[in-house]
N, C-alpha and C positions, 0 to 999 in steps of 0.2 A: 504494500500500500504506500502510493505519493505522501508528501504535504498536506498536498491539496486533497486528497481523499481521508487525510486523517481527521485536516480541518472540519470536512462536510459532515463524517460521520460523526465529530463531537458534537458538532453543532444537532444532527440530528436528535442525538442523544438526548441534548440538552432541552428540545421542544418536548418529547418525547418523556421527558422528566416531569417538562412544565404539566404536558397536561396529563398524568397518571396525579400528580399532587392535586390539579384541579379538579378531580373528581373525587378525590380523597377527602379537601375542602370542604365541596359541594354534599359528602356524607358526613361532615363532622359539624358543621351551619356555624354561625349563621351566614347569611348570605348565598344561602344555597343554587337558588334562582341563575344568581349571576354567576358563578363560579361551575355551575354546568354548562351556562350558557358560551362562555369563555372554553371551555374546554370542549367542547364540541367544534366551536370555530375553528382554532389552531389543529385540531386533529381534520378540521375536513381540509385545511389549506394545506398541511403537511403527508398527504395520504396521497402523493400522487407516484404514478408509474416512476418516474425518475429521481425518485428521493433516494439520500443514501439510504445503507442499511442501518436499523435500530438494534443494538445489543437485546440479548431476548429476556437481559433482567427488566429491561424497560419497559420491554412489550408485556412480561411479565405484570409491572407494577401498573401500566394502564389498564388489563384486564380488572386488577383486584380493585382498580379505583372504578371502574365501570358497575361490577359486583356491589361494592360497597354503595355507590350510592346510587341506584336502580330503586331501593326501596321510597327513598327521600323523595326521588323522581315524579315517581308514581304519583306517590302522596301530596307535590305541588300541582298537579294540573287535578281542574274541577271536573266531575261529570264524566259519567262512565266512556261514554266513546273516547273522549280527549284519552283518557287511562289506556284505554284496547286500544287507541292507535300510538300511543308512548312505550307499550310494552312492547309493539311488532320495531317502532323506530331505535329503541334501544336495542334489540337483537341486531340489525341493521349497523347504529354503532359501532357495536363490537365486531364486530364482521369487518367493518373500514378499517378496524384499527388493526387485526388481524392480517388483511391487506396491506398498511402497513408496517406493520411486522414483519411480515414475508422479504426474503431476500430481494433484490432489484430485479433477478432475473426470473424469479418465480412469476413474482408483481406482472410480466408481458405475458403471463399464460392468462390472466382475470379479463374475463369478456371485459368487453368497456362499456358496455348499454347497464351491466349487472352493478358494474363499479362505481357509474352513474345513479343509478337508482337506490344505490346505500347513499350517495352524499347527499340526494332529497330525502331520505326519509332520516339522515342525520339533519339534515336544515330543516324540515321542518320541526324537529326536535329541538335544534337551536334558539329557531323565532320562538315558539315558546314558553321558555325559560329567558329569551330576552326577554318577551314583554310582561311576564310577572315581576323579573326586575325591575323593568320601568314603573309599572304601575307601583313597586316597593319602592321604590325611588321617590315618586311621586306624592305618596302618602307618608312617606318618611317608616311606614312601618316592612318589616319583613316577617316572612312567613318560617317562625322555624321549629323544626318538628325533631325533638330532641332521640 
């Protein structure tokens, strides 16, 4: 491995970090909302065909932050369907992040329509948890569920 591939892969490492802690966060509150909401982001911008590769402790500690705070999840969005369609978009999640995970050369075996459709039903998991942040923002209060 170059410099430059050393550079890429810390760096991957290090988003990779960020957002296994962000969902770790997001299960430990308060601020849940947002700290999924954020961790979802950096994982759909970082989850593409040309990323370096991620150490598989990291892929590791994104699964257990994803596990960990599924439950939290759940429990912020109102109303049964929002819940049925957060528990199909969280499998989804983790599936991207999985793809992620995956070597760089694996990553060109994953359809692209397939790969595409986990980063919608990761965005639409994103908005959200954005906009219960906002509206927590707004109100000055936050939803936290110990």
């Amino acid at each position: 491995m170059n410099a430059t591939e050393t550079k890429d892969r810390s760096e991957a490492n290090y988003w990779a970090e960020f957002v296994a802690d962000e969902f770790e966060r997001a299960a430990r509150g308060p601020d849940m909302a947002y700290h999924l909401s954020t961790a979802i982001d950096v994982l759909k911008r970082h989850a593409v065909r040309e990323a370096p590769a991620i150490a598989s402790q990291a892929m590791c500690q994104i699964m257990k932050g994803i596990s960990a705070s599924r439950p939290v999840a759940i429990m912020l969005l109102s109303g049964d369907t929002e819940r049925f369609l957060a528990t199909h978009a969280i499998r989804e999640t983790a599936e991207l992040a999985l793809f992620w995970g995956a070597h760089p050369r694996e990553r060109h075996r994953w359809n692209r329509s397939r790969i595409h459709e986990m980063k919608q039903h990761a965005r639409w998991l994103q908005n959200a948890f954005h906009n219960i942040s906002i509206v927590e923002e707004l109100t000055g209060t936050t939803r936290y569920i110990p």
